[in-house]
C-alpha positions as a Markdown table, in Angstrom:
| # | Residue | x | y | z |
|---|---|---|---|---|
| 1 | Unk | 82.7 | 124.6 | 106.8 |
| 2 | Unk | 83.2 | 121.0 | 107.7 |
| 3 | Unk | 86.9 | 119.9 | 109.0 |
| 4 | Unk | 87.0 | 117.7 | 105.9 |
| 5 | Unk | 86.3 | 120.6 | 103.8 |
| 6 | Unk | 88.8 | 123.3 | 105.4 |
| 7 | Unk | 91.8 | 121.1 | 105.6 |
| 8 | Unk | 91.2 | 121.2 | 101.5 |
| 9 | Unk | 91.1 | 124.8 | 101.4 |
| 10 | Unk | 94.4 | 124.8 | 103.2 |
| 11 | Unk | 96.0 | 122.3 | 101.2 |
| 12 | Unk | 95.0 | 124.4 | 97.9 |
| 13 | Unk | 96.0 | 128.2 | 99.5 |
| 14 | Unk | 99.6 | 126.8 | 100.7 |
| 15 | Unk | 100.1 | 125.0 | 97.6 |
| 16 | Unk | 99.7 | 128.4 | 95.8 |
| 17 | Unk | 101.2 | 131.0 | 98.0 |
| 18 | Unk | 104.1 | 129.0 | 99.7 |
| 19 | Unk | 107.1 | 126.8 | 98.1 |
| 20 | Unk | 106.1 | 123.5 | 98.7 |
| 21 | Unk | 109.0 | 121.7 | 96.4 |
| 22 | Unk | 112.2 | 120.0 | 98.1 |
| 23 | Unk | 114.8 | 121.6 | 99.1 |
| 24 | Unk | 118.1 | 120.2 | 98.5 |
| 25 | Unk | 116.6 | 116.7 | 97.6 |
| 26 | Unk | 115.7 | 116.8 | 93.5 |
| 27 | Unk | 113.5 | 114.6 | 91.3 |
| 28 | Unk | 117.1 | 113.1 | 90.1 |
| 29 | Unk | 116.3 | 114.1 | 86.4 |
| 30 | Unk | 119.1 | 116.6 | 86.2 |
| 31 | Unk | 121.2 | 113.8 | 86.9 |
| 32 | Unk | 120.6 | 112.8 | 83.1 |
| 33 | Unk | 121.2 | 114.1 | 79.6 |
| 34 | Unk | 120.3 | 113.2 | 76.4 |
| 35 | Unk | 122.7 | 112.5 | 74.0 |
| 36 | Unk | 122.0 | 115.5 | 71.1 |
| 37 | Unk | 121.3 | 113.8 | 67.5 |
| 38 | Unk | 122.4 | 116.3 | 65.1 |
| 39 | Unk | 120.7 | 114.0 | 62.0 |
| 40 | Unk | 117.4 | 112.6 | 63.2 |
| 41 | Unk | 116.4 | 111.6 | 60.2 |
| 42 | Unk | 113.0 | 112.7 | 60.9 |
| 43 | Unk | 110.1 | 115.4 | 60.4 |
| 44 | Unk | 108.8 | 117.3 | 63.5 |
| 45 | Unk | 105.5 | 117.1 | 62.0 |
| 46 | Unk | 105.6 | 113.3 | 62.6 |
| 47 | Unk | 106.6 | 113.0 | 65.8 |
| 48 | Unk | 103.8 | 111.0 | 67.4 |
| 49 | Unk | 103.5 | 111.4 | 71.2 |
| 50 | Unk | 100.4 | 109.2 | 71.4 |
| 51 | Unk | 99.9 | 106.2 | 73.5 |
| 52 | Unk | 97.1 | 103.8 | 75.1 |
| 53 | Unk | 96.1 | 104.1 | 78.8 |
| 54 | Unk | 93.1 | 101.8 | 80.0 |
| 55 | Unk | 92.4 | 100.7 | 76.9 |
| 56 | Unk | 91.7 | 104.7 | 75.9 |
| 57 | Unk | 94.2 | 106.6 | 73.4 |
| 58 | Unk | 95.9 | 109.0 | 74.8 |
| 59 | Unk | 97.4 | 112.2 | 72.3 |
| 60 | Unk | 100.7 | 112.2 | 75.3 |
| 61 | Unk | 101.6 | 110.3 | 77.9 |
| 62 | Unk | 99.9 | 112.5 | 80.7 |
| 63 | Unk | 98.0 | 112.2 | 83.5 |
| 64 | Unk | 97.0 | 115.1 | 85.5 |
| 65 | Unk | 97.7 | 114.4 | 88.9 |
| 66 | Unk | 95.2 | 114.3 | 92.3 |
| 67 | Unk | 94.9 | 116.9 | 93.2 |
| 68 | Unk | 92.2 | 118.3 | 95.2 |
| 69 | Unk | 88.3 | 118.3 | 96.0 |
| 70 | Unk | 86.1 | 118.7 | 99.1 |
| 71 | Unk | 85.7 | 122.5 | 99.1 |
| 72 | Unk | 84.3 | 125.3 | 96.6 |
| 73 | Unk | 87.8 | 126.4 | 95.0 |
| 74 | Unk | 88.2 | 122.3 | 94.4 |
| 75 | Unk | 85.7 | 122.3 | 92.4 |
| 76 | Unk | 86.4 | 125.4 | 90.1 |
| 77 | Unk | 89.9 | 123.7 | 89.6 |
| 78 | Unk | 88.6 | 119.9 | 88.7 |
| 79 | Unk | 86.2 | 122.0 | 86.3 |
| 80 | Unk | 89.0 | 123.5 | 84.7 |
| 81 | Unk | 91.1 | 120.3 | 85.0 |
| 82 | Unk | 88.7 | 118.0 | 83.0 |
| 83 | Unk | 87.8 | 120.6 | 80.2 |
| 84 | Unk | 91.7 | 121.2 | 79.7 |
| 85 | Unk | 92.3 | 117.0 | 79.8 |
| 86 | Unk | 89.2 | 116.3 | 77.8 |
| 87 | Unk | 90.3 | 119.0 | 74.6 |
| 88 | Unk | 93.8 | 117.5 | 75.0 |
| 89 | Unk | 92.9 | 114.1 | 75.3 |
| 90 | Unk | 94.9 | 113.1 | 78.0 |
| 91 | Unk | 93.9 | 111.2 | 81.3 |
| 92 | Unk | 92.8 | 113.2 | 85.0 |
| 93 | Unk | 93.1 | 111.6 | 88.3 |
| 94 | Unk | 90.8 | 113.5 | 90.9 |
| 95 | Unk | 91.6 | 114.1 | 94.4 |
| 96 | Unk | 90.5 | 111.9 | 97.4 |
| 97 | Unk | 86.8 | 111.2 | 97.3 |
| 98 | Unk | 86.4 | 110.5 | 101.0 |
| 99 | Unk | 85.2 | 113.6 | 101.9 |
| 100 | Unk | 82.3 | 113.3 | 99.0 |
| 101 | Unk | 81.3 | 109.8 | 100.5 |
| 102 | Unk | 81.1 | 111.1 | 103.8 |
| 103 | Unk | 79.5 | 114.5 | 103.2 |
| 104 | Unk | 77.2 | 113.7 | 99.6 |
| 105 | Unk | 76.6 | 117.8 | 99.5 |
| 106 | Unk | 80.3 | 117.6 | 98.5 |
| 107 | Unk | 80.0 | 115.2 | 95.4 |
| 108 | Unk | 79.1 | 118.1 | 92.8 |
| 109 | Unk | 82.7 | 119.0 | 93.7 |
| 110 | Unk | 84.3 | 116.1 | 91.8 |
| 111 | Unk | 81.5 | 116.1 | 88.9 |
| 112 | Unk | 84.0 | 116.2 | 86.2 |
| 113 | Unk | 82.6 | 113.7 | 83.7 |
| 114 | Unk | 80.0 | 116.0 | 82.3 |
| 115 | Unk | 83.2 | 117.9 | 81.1 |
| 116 | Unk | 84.8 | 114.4 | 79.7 |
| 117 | Unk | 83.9 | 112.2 | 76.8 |
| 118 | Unk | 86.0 | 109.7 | 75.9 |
| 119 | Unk | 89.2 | 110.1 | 78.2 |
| 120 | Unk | 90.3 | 107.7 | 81.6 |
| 121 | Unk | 89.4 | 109.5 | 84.6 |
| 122 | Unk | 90.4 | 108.3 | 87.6 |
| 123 | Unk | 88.6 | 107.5 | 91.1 |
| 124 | Unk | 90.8 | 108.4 | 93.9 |
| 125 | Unk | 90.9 | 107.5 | 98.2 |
| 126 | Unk | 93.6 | 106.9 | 101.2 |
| 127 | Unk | 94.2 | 103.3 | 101.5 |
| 128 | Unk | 94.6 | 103.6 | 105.0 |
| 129 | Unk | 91.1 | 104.2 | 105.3 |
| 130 | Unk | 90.7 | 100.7 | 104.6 |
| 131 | Unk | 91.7 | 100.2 | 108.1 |
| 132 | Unk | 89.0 | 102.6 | 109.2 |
| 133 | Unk | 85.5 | 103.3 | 108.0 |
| 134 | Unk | 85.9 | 102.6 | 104.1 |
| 135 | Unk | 85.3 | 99.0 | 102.4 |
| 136 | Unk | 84.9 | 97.4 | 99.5 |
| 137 | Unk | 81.4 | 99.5 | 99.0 |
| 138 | Unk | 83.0 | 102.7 | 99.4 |
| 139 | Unk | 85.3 | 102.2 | 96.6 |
| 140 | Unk | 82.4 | 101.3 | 94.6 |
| 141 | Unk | 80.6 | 104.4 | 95.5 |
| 142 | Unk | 83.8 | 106.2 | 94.7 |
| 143 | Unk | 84.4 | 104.4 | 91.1 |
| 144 | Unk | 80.2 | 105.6 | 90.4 |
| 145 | Unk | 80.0 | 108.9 | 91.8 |
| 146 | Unk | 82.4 | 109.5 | 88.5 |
| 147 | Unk | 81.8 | 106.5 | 86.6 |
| 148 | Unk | 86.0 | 106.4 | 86.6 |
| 149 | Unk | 87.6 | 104.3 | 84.8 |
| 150 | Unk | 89.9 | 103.2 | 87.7 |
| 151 | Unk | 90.7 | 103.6 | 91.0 |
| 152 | Unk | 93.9 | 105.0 | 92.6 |
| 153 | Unk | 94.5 | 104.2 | 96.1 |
| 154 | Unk | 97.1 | 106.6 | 97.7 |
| 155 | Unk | 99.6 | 106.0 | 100.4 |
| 156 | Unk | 100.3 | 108.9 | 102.4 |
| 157 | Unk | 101.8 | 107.3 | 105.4 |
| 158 | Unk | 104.4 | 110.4 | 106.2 |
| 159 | Unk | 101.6 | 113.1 | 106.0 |
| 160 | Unk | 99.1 | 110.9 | 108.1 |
| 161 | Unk | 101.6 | 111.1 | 110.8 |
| 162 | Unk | 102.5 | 114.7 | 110.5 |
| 163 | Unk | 98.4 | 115.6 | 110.3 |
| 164 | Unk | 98.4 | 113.4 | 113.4 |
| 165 | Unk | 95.7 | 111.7 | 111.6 |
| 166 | Unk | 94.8 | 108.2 | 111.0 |
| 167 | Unk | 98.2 | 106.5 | 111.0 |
| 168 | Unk | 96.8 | 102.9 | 111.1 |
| 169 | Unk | 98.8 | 100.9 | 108.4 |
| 170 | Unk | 99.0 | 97.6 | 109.8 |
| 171 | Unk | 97.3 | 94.6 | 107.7 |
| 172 | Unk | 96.7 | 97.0 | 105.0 |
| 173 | Unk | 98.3 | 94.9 | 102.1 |
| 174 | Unk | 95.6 | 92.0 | 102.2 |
| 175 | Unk | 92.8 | 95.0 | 102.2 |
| 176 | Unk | 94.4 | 96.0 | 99.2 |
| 177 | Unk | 94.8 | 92.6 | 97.5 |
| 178 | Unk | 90.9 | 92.1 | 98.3 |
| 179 | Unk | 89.8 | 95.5 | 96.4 |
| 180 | Unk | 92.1 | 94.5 | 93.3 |
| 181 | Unk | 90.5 | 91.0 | 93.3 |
| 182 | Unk | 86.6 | 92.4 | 93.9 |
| 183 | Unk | 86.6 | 95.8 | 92.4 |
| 184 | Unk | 85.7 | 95.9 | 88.6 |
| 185 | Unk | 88.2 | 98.6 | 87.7 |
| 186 | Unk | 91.8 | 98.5 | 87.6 |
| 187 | Unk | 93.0 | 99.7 | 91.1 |
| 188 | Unk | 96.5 | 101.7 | 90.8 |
| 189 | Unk | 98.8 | 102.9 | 93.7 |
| 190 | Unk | 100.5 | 105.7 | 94.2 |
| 191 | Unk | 102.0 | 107.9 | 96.9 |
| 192 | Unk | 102.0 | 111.2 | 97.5 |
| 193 | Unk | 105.5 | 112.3 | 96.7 |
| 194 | Unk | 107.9 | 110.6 | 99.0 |
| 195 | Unk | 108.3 | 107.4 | 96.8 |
| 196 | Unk | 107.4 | 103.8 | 96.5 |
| 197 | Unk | 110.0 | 101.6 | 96.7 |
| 198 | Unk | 111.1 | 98.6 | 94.8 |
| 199 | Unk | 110.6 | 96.4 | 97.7 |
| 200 | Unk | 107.0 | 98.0 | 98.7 |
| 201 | Unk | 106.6 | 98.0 | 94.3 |
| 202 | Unk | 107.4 | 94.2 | 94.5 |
| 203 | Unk | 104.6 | 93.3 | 97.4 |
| 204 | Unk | 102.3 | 95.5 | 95.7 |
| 205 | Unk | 102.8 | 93.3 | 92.1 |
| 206 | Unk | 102.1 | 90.3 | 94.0 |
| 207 | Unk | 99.2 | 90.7 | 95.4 |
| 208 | Unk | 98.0 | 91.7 | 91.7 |
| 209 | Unk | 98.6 | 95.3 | 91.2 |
| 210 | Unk | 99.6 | 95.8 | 87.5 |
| 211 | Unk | 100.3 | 100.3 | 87.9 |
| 212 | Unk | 102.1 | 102.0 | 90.5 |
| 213 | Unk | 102.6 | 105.9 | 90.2 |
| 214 | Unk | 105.9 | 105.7 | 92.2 |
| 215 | Unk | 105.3 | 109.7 | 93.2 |
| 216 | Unk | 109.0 | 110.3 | 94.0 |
| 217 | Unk | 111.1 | 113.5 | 96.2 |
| 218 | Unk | 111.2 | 115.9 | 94.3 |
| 219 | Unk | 107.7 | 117.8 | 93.5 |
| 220 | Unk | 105.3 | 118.8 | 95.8 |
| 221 | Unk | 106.4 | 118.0 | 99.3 |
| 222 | Unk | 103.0 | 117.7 | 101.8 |
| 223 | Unk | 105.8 | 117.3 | 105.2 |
| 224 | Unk | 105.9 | 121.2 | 104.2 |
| 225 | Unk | 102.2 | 121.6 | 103.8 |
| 226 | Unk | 101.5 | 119.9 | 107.0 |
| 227 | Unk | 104.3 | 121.8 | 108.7 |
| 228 | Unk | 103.1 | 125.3 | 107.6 |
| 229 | Unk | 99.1 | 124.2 | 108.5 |
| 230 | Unk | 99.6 | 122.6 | 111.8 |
| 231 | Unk | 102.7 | 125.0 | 113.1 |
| 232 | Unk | 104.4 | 121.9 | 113.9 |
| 233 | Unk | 108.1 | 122.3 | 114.1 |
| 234 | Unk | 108.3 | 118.3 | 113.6 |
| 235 | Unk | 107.3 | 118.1 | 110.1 |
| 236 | Unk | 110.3 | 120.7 | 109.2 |
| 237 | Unk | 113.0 | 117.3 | 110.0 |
| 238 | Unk | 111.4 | 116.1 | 106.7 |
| 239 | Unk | 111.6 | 118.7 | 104.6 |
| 240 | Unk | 114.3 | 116.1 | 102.6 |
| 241 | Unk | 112.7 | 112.9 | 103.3 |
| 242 | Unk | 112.0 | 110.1 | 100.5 |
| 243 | Unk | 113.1 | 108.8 | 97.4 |
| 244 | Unk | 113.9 | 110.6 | 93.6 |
| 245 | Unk | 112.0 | 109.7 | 91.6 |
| 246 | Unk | 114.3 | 108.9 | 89.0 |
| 247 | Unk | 115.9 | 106.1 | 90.8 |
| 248 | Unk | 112.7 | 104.9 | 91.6 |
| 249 | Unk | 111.1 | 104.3 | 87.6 |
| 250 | Unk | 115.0 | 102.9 | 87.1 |
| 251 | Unk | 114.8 | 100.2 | 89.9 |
| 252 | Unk | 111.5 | 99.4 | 89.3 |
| 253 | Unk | 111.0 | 99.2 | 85.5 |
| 254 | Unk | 114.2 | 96.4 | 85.7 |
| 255 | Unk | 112.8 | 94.6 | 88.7 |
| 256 | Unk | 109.5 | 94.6 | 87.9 |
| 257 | Unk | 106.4 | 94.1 | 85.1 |
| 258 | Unk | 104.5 | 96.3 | 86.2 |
| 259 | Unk | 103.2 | 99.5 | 84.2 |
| 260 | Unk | 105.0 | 102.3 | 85.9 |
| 261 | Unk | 103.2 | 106.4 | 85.9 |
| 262 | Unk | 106.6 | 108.7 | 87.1 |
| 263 | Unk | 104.8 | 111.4 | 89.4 |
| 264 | Unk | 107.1 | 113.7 | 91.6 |
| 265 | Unk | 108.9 | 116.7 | 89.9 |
| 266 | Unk | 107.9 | 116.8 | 86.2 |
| 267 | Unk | 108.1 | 120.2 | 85.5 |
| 268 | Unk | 108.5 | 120.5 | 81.5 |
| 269 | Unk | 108.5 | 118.2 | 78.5 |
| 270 | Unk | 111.9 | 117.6 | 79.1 |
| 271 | Unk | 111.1 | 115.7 | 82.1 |
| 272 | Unk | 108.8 | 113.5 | 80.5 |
| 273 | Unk | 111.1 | 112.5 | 77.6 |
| 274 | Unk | 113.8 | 111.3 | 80.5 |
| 275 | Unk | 111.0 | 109.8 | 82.7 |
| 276 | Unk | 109.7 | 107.9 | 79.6 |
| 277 | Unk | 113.5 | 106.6 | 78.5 |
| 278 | Unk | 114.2 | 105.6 | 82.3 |
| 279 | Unk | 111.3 | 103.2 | 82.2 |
| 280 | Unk | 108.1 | 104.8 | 82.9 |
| 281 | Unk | 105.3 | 104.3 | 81.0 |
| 282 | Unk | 103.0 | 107.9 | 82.0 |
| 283 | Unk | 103.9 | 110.7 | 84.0 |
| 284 | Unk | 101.7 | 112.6 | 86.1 |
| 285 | Unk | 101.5 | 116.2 | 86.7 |
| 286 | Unk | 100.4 | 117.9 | 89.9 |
| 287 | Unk | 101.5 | 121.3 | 90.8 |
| 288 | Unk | 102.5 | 123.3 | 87.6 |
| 289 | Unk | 99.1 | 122.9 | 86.6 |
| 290 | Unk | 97.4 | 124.0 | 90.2 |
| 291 | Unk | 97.5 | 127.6 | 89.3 |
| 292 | Unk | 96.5 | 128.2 | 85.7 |
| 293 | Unk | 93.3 | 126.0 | 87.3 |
| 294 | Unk | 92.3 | 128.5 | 89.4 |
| 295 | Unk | 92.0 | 130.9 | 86.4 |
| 296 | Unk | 90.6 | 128.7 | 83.3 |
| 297 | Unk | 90.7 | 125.9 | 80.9 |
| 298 | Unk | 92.4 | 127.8 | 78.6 |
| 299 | Unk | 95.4 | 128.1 | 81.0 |
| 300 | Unk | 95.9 | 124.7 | 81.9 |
| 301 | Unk | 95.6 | 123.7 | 78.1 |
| 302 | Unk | 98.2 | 126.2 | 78.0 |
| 303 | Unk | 100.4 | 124.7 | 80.3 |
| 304 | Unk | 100.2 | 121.4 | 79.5 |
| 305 | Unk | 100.7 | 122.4 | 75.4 |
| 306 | Unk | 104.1 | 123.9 | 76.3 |
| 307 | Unk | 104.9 | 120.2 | 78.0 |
| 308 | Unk | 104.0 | 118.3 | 75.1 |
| 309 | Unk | 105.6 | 120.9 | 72.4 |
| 310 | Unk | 109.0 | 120.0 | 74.6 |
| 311 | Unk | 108.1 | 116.6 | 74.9 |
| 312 | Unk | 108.3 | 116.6 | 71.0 |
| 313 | Unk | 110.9 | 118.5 | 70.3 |
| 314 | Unk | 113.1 | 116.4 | 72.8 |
| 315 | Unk | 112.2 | 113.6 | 70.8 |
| 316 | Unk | 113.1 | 114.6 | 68.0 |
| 317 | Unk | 116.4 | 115.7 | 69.2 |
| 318 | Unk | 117.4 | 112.4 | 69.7 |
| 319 | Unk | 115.9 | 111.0 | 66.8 |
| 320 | Unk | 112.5 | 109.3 | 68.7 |
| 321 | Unk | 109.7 | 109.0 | 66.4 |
| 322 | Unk | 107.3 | 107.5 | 69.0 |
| 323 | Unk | 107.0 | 106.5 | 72.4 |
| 324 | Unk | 108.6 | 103.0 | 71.7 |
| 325 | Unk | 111.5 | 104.4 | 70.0 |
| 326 | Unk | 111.8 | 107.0 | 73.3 |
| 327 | Unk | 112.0 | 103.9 | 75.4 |
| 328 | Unk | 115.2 | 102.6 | 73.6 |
| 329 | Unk | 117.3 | 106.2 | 74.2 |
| 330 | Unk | 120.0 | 105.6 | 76.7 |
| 331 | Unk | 120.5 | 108.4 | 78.6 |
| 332 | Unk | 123.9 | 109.6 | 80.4 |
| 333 | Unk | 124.1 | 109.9 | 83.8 |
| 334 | Unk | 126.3 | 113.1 | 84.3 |
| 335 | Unk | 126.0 | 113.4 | 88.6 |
């Protein structure tokens, strides 16, 4: 097994036998309530959760988030992953491909379009590596190998440094601005659960990024996961690092056009009703949806049919018939 390959594995079996969520730092969505509507003036039955994503209807506004890929068990999970987001029609974001492009025996590990007809899936790699051994071409190759319909480039500079890894972020932002202008996808950025901020949100827009997932505190929580792999008692001092993720799709959805995917912390449909009326656009979902993948399908449909029955319901609690109307609920801040 290939270094590439076992550092996957790990990932995956902390992720499921350790708690790898913050501590006393939150997602920030308990901070908010709904005001109840006692007299919606509406039918359940016609609560319409659906929404467009790269040009591609969508039956909720979902994502499932990257995850994983690289090793055997990756590609049981993406397996699961795309059936489950294909029958639902909603959108899946793969895990970094870098591994595939530099080992090709790994590719059959992120074949998920064989499972998917008509929904987005998305092409996924570090943007640091853009200061290493990946260019323009390698972002193609990764956009092919699953003929996505975008590509995510990830910040991850916290768990780079705690991996002792490749910690290189200096010129990245003109890299970036050069695979937005020559790739012929849509490129999106996201972290990896410590937050984007407005100010690195603002740099991003100009340079012609139109999605950020802004990937707050507050869900999984990889200074953990690097701490438990590596032993290192250093990663442990950020245990409560970064920025909740409701503050983040606030700032940014006032200071900002650009289209904004709330990752870091949605746990239930609830979630995604507050992250939709604070500004965001999508949310994407990572860990809940980890272990019924390493079972079957059927359990992540599951899953993610519990999210989207809450997701309803919460909607029509306050009297939301769509999406649009969802955006317009004020919510009260109560901490």
């Amino acid at each position: 097994m290939s270094d590439i390959e076992l550092r996957k594995k790990e990932h995956i079996d902390v992720c499921l036998k350790h708690n790898v969520s913050f501590d006393s730092i939150s997602s920030g969505f308990d901070n908010y309530r709904f005001v109840h509507n006692a007299l919606p003036e509406l039918n359940l039955d016609e609560v319409n959760t659906k929404t467009r994503f790269l040009d591609k209807e969508l039956s909720a506004p979902i994502i499932i988030s990257s995850m994983t890929g690289g090793s055997s068990i990756s590609k049981k999970i993406n397996e699961n992953l795309a059936k489950a987001a294909n029958k639902l029609n909603i959108a899946l974001a793969l895990g970094s491909q870098r591994a595939a492009i530099e080992q090709p025996e790994l590719r059959n590990t992120f074949d998920v379009r064989k499972f998917t007809k008509n929904i987005p899936v998305l092409a996924n790699l570090g943007a640091v590596q853009l200061n290493y051994d990946m260019d323009i071409d390698g972002c193609r190759k990764a956009v092919e190998m699953i003929n996505a319909d975008a590509l995510i480039l990830h910040l991850n500079p916290l768990q780079e440094a705690l991996q002792n890894s490749d910690t290189n972020f200096k010129g990245l932002l003109p890299k970036i601005k050069e695979v937005v202008r020559k790739l012929n996808v849509p490129v999106i950025v996201k972290e990896v659960g410590f937050g984007i901020s407005l100010n690195v949100a603002k740099r991003l827009e100009k340079i012609g990024v139109k999605t950020i997932d802004v990937a707050g505190s507050g869900g999984t929580n990889f200074a953990k996961i690097e701490s438990i792999i590596t032993n290192d008692p250093k990663g442990k001092s950020f245990y409560d690092w970064g920025i909740p993720t409701s503050n983040l799709i606030q700032g940014i959805s006032k200071n900002t056009n650009l289209n904004i995917i709330a990752g870091g912390g949605i746990r239930n449909g609830v979630d995604i009703a507050k992250a939709i009326a604070l500004g965001a656009d999508l949310v994407s979902i990572g860990l809940p949806l980890l272990k019924p993948a390493t079972k079957s399908a059927d359990e992540v449909e599951k899953a993610l049919n519990q999210m989207v029955g809450e997701l309803r319901i919460a909607m029509f609690s306050v009297g939301a018939e769509n999406l649009d109307e969802l955006k317009k609920i004020k919510l009260v801040k109560v901490n």
